[in-house]
C-alpha positions as CSV (number, residue, x, y, z in Angstrom):
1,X,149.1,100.0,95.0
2,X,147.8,96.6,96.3
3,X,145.0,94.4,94.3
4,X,142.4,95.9,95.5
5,X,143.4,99.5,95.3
6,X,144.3,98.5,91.1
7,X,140.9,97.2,91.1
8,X,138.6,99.8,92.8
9,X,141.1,102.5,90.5
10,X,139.4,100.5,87.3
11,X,136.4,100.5,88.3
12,X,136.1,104.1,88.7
13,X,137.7,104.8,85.2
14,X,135.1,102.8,83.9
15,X,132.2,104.6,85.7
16,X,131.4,102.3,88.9
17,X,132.0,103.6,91.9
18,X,130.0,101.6,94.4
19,X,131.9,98.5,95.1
20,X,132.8,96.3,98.0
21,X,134.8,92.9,98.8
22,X,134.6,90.4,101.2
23,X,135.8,87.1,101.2
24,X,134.9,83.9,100.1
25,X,133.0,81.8,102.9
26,X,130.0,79.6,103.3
27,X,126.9,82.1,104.9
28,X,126.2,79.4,107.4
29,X,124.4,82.2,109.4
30,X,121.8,82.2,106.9
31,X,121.1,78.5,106.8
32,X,117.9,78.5,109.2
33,X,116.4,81.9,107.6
34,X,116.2,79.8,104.3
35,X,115.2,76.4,106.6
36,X,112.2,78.0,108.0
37,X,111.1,79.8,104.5
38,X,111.0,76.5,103.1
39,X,109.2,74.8,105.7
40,X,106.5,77.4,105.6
41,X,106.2,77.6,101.9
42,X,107.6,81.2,101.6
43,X,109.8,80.1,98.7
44,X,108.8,81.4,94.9
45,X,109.4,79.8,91.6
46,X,112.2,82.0,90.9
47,X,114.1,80.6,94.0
48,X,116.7,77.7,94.4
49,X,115.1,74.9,96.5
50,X,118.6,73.6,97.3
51,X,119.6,75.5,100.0
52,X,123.2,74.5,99.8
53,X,123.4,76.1,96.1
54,X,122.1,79.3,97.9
55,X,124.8,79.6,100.8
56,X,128.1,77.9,99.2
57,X,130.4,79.6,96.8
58,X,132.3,76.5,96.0
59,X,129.1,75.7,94.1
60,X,130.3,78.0,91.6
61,X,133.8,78.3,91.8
62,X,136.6,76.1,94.0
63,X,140.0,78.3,95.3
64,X,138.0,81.4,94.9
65,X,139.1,83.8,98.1
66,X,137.0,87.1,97.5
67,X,133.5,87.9,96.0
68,X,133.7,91.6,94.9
69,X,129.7,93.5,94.7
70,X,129.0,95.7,92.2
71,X,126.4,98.5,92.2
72,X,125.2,99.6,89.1
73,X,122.1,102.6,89.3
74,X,119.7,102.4,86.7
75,X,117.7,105.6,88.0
76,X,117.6,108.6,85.1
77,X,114.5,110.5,87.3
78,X,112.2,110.4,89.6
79,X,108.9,109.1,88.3
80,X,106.2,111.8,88.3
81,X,103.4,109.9,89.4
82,X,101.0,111.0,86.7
83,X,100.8,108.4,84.4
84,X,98.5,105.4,86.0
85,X,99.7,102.4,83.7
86,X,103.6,101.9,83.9
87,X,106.8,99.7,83.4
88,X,108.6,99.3,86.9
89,X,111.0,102.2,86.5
90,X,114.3,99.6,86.6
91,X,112.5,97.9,83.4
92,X,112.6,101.0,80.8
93,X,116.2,100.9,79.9
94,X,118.1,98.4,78.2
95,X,118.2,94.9,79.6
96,X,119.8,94.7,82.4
97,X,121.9,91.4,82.0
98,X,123.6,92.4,79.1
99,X,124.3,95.9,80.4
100,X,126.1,94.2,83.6
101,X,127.2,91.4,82.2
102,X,129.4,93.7,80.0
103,X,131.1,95.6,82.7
104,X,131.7,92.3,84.2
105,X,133.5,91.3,81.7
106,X,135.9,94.3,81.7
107,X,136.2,94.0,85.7
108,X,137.4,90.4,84.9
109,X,139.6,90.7,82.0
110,X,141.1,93.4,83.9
111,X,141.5,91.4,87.0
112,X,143.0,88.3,84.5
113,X,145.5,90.8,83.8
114,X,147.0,91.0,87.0
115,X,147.0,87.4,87.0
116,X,143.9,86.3,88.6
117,X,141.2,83.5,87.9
118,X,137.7,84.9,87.9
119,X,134.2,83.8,87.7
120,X,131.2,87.1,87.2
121,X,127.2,86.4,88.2
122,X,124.5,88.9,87.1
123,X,121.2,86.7,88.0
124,X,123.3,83.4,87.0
125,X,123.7,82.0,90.6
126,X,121.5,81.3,93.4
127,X,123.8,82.7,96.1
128,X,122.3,85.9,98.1
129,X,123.5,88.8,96.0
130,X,121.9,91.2,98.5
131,X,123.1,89.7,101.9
132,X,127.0,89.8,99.7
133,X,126.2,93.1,98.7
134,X,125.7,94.0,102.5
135,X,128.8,91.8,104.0
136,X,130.7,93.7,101.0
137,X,129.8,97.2,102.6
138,X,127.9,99.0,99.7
139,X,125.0,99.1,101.3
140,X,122.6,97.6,103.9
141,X,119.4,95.9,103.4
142,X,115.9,97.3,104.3
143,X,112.7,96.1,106.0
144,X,111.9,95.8,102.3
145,X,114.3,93.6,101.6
146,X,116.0,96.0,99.2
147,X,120.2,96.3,98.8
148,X,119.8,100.4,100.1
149,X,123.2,102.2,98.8
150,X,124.2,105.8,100.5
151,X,124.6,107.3,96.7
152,X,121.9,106.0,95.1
153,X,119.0,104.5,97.4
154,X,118.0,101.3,96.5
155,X,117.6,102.0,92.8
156,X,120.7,99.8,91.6
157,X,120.9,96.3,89.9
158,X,124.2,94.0,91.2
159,X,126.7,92.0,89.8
160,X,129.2,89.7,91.6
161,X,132.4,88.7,90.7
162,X,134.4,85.9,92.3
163,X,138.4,85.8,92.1
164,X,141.0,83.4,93.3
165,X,142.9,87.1,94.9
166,X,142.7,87.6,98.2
167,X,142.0,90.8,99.5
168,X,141.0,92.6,102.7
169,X,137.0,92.3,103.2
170,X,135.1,95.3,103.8
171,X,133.0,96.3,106.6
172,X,129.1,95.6,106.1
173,X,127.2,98.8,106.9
174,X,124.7,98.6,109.6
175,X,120.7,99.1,109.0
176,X,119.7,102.6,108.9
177,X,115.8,101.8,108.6
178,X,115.3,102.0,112.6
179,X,111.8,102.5,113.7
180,X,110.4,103.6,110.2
181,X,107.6,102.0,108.5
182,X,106.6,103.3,105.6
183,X,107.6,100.4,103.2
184,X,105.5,98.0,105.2
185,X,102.6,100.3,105.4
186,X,103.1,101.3,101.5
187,X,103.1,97.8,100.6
188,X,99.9,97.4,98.6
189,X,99.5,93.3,99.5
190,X,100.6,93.7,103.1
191,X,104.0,90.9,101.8
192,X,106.2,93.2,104.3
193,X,104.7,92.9,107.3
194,X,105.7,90.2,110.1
195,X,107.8,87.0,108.3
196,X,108.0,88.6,104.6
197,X,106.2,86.6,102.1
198,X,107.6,86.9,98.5
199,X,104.9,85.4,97.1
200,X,102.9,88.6,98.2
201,X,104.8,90.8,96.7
202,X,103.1,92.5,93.3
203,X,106.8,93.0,91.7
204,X,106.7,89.0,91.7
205,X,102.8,88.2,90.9
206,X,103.0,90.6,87.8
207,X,106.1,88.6,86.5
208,X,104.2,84.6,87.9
209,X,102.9,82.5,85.0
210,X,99.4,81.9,87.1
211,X,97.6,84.5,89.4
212,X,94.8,84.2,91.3
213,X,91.9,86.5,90.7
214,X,92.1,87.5,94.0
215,X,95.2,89.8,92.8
216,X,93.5,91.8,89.9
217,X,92.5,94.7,91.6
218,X,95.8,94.8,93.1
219,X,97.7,96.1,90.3
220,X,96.9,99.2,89.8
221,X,98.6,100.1,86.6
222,X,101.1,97.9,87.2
223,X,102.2,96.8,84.4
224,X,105.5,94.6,85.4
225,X,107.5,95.2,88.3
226,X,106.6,97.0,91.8
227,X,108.2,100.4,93.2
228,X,105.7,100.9,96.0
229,X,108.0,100.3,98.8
230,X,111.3,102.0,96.9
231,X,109.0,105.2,96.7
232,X,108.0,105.4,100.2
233,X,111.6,105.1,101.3
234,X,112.8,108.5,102.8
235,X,116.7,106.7,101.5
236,X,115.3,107.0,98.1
237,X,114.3,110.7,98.4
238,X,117.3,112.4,97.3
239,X,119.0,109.8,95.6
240,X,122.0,110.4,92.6
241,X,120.9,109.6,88.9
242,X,122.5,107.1,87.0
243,X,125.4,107.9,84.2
244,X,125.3,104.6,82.6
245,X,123.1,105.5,79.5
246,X,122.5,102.2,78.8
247,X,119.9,102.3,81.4
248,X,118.5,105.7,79.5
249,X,114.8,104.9,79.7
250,X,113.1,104.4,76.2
251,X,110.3,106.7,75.5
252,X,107.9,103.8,74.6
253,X,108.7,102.2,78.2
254,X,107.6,105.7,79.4
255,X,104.9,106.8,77.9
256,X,103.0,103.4,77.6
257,X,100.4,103.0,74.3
258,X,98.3,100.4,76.6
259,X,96.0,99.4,73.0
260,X,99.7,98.3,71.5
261,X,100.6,96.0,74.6
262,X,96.6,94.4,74.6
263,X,96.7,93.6,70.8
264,X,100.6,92.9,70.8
265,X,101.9,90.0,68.5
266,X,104.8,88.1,69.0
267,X,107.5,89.9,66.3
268,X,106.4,93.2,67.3
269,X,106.8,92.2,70.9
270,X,110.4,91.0,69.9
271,X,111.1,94.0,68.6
272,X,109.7,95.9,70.9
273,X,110.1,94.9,74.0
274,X,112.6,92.4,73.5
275,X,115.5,94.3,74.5
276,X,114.4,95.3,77.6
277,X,114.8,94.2,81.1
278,X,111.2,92.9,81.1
279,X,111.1,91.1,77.4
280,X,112.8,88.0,78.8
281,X,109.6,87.1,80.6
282,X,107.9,86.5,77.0
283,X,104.7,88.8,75.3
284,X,102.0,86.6,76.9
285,X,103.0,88.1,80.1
286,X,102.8,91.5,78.7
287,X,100.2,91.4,77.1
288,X,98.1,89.2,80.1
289,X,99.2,92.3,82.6
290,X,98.1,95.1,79.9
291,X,94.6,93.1,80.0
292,X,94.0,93.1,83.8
293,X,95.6,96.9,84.0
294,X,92.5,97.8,81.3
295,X,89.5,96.2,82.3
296,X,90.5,96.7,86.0
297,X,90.8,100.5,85.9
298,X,88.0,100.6,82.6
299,X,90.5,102.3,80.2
300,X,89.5,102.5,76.7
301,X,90.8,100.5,74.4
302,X,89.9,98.4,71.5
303,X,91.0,94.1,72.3
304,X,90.8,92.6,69.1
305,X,93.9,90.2,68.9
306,X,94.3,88.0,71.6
307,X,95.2,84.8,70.2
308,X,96.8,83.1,73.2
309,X,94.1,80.7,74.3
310,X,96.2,81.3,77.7
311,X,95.8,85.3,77.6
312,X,92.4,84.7,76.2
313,X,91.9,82.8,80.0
314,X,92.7,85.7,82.1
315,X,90.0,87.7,79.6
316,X,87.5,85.9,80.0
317,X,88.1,85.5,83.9
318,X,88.3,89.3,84.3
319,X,85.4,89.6,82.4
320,X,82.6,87.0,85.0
321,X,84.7,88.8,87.9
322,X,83.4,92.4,86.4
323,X,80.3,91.4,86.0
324,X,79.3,90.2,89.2
């Protein structure tokens, strides 16, 4: 049994069974895509503005030979559409980076045990996880700019690990989205259609420190995160759920008490929210988002402890808008 084989055999005794390698390179090939989204201002705050950072590995790690892609699905079920106000459904488990980052850790102290050096990434690096994820074979990558797995649709988070091992690369799996639209057309902000514009996107404005009013009415419910255009996706229809019950959603993520997340204080949000993949982005957020989701769709409930002169802001706004 070679490397890889020893590898891939851990993996799936541990529970992951959607992984890929290819080798370490620099995605030259990618270089004017990144170019012209800078030029045209199509870059978000949560980007690297150093495009080398975002198409080198040896920014991260020097003899490294082979990035290995993890999949890790975070789907438990479908949501049933019923319930207006809602988490993103890949925010209701626990968060995220610690869930990863701990089989991470495993992959690489098992891959240290066969003697090799290795360096993991879950959100810690600025190289493309999803165009790696594709050159790695696990999936390919939608018009909605979504990693799309055959098991498990597009409803996975990814972790990357680099080792100084060679191994044989896999082969990237070609685009399955053909002629459909649906994403595009589902898109409630229109940020899929021609050159994609992130900035468009509601998954990002819902997380962004500042919005323009112009995006209130957009959200819908939305309380953090987007799944518009993962919904619409015929490769998300009949997808497999997730066994890793860390990602078990919690019932409060779920079945959302919107006058809890409009008064929320900071300890309770701590205690609360704080362990979940949306608690990183602080309770003003939160708590800003439950705001615009309440007065926007005139649910009833009772604001009587905003305290943040910067929520208090996006109150006020919302309430000259609504009155006009």
């Amino acid at each position: 049994m070679d490397y890889k084989e020893k590898i891939l055999d851990y993996c799936h005794k541990i529970g992951l069974d959607t992984v890929g390698f290819t080798q370490c390179r620099i995605y030259t090939e990618l270089k004017s895509y990144l170019c012209y989204r800078k030029e045209n201002l199509l870059e978000n705050e949560f980007e690297e503005s150093d495009i080398k950072k975002r198409i080198n590995y040896y920014e991260y790690m020097d003899g490294g030979k082979t990035i290995i892609s993890i999949a890790f699905p975070y789907l438990f079920k479908k949501d049933d559409g019923q319930k207006n106000v809602k988490f993103s459904m890949y925010t209701r488990g626990k968060d995220y980076h610690k869930v990863v980052e701990n089989y991470l850790r495993r992959v690489c102290g098992f891959i240290e045990s066969l003697g090799g050096k290795v360096r993991y990434f879950v959100d810690s690096n600025f190289l493309p996880e999803r165009y790696i994820a594709f050159q790695c074979g696990i999936g390919f990558i939608g018009k909605n700019n979504m990693l799309i797995t055959d098991k498990y649709g597009s409803y996975v988070f990814l972790g990357e690990i680099i080792t100084d091992i060679k191994m044989e690369s896999d082969i990237p799996m070609e685009s399955k989205c053909g002629s459909c639209r649906l994403c595009e057309i589902a898109c409630p902000t229109g940020a899929l259609i021609g050159h994609k514009n992130s900035n468009r996107c509601m998954s990002y404005i819902t997380q962004k420190k500042d919005i323009d009013s112009k995006w209130f009415t957009k959200f819908q419910g939305r309380l953090f995160g987007c799944d518009t255009c993962q919904k619409a996706c015929p490769y998300n229809s009949d997808v497999v759920y997730s066994s890793i019950e860390d990602f078990k959603p919690f019932d409060f993520m779920e079945n959302v008490d919107l006058n809890e997340i409009v008064n929320i204080d900071k300890k309770m949000f701590i205690e609360r929210y704080g362990n979940t993949s949306c608690g990183w982005r602080g309770k003003n957020i939160i708590q800003r988002n439950g705001i615009i989701n309440a007065l926007i769709l005139g649910k009833d409930v009772n604001m009587k402890n905003i305290r943040s002169a910067y929520v208090k802001n996006y109150y006020d706004r919302l309430l000259h808008i609504l009155k006009l």
